[in-house]
N, C-alpha and C positions, 0 to 999 in steps of 0.2 A: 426399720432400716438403720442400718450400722452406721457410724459419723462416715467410717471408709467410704462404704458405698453411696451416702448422702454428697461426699467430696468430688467421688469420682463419675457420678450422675452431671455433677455441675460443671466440672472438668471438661466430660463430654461435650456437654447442650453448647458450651462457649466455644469450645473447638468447632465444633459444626458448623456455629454460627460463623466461624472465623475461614473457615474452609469454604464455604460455600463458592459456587463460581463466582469468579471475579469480576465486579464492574469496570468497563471497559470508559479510558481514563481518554476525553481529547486531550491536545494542545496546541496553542496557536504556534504559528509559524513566525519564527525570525531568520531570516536571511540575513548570513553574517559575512560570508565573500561572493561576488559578482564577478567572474571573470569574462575577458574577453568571447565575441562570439564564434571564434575559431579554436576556443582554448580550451583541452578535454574534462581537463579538472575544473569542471566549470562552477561548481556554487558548493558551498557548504551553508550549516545554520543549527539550528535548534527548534527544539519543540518545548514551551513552557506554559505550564499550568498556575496562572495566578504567584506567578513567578517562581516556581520550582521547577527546576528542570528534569524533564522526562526523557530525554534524549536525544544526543547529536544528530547530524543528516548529511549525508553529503550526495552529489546529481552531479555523475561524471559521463561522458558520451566520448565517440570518437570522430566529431564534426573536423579536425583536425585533417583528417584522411579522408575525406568524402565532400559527396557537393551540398551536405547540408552542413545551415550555420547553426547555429544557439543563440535564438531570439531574445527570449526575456525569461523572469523565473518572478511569479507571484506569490504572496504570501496570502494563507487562506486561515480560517479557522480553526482547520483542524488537518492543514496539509498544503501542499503547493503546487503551482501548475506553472509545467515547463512549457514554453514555445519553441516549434523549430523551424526554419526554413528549407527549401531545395528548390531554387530558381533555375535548376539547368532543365533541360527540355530532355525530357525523355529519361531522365537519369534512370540508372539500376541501382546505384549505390545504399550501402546499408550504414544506418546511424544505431553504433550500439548506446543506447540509454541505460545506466545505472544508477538504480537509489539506493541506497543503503543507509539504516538505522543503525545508530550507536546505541541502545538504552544504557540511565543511569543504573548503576548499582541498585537502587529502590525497585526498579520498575523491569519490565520485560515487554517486548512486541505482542501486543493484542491480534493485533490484524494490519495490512495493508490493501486497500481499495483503491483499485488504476480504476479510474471513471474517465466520464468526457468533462470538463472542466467546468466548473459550477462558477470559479472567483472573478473571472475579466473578459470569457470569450462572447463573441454576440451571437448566443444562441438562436437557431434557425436556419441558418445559411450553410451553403455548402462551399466545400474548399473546391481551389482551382479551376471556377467556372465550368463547373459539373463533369469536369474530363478527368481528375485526377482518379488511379486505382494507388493501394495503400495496402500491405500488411505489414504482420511482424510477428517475430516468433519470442514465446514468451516463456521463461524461463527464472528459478531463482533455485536455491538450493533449502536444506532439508526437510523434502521429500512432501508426502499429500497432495490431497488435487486441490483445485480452484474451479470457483465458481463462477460461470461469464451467464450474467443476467444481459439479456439483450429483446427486449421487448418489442423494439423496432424491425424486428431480424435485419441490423445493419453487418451482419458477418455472413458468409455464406456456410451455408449447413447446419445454421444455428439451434433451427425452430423455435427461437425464443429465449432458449438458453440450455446450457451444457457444463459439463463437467469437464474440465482436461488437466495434463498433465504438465509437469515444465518440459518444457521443449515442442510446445506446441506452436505452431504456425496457424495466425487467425488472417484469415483475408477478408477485409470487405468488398460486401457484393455490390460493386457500380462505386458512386459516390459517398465520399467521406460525410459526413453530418455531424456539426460542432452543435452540440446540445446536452443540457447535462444529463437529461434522463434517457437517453439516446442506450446506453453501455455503461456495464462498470463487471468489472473483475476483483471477485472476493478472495483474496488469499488464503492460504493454511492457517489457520491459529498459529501465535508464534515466528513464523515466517517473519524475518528481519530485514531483504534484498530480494530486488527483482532486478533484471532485464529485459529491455524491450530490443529488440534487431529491428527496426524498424522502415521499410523502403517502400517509399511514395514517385509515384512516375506522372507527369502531365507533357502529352503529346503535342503542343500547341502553345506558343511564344501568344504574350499581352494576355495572358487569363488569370495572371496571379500566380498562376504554378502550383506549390504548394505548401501550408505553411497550416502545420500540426500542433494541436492543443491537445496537452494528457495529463491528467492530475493524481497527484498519489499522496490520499489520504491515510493517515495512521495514529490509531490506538495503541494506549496504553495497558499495561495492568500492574498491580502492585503486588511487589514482591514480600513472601510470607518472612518475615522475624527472625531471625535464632529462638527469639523467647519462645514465639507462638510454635514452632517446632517442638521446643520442649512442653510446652502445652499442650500437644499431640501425645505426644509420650506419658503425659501424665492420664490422657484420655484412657489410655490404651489400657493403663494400668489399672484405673479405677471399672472399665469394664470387664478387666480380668476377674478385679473382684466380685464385681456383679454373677459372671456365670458361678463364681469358685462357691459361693451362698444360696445359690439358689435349689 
């Protein structure tokens, strides 16, 4: 074997190595502003890893125009969980929830996970004294399905779990159930922003009403090099040699 082709052998194996799918990067959550709970631009923060930052966040809703408020906003280990209220009886009104990721220059969106809240809700229990119904239509941009695992079939028409599209409307069937392994929805790869339309109804004054836990977990991944790009190209080269010898 030629030094060329003994180069470009090694070239390759290390590029491969360097390509391979990418391990998906947590990070904890910091909560950097708290705004009022009528106020839509309600929290931003970060995600850092052993203190390296992975990327911004921000959780804007439209509690401003409707009868829900914006409870609280937790920080988790690897994402954060909004609360929202709607104390009016019978309400229609719709809360549009937005998250959105900033990734650092380093890094890019792994994945985004809406679950039932793992970090402060007290799983078990159901909201609004068993009378609240609840959906939302679910939505984020560029493009692919998502994946709603629901084991409980807490959605109607679930079976368990389904594929859909953005712009999908989930309805649960009867009562809400705040639990983590209840639901969770797996996003696109890459996927950066979701929205939730979110509208919860309880017919009945002194039950609590209702008052919604959603959490949205997100991964990281690391963004390839200049270098390692030109180390692709050197790959490339050293296997051209390989066929052009053989």
């Amino acid at each position: 074997m030629t030094l060329f082709k003994k180069v470009g052998v090694l070239v390759f194996a290390a590029t491969v190595a360097f390509f391979s799918p990418a391990y998906a990067i947590n990070g904890s959550v910091v909560v950097d502003t708290l705004n009022g709970p009528n106020t839509d631009a309600y929290a931003t923060g970060r995600f850092l890893n052993g203190g390296v930052l992975l990327g911004d966040w921000t959780l804007d809703t439209t509690a401003s125009l409707t009868d829900f408020t914006n409870d609280t906003i937790t920080a988790g280990s690897s994402g954060l969980e909004f609360i929202m209220l709607n104390e009016v009886i019978a309400s229609t009104d719709v809360n549009q929830v937005s998250f959105d990721v900033n990734p650092s220059p380093a890094y890019s969106v792994d994945q985004i996970v809406i679950t039932q809240s793992p970090y402060s809700n007290n799983p078990g229990t159901w909201n609004g004294g068993n009378l609240e119904t609840a959906e939302f239509v679910l939505s984020w941009t560029g493009g692919g399905t998502a994946t709603l695992q629901d084991p409980s079939n807490q959605f109607v028409g679930s079976g368990g779990g389904l594929t859909v599209t953005s712009g999908t409307t989930l309805e649960f069937s009867g009562r809400v159930y705040n639990d983590v392994d209840a639901w969770n929805i797996v996003l696109p790869n890459g996927v950066d922003n979701v929205q939730l339309d979110w509208t919860s109804s309880n017919p009945v004054a002194g039950s609590d009403l209702t008052r919604e836990w959603v959490t949205f977990d997100t991964t990281f991944a690391p963004v390839p090099e200049p270098a390692a790009l030109s180390l692709a190209g050197l790959a490339a080269i050293g296997l051209f040699g390989l066929r052009r010898k053989r």
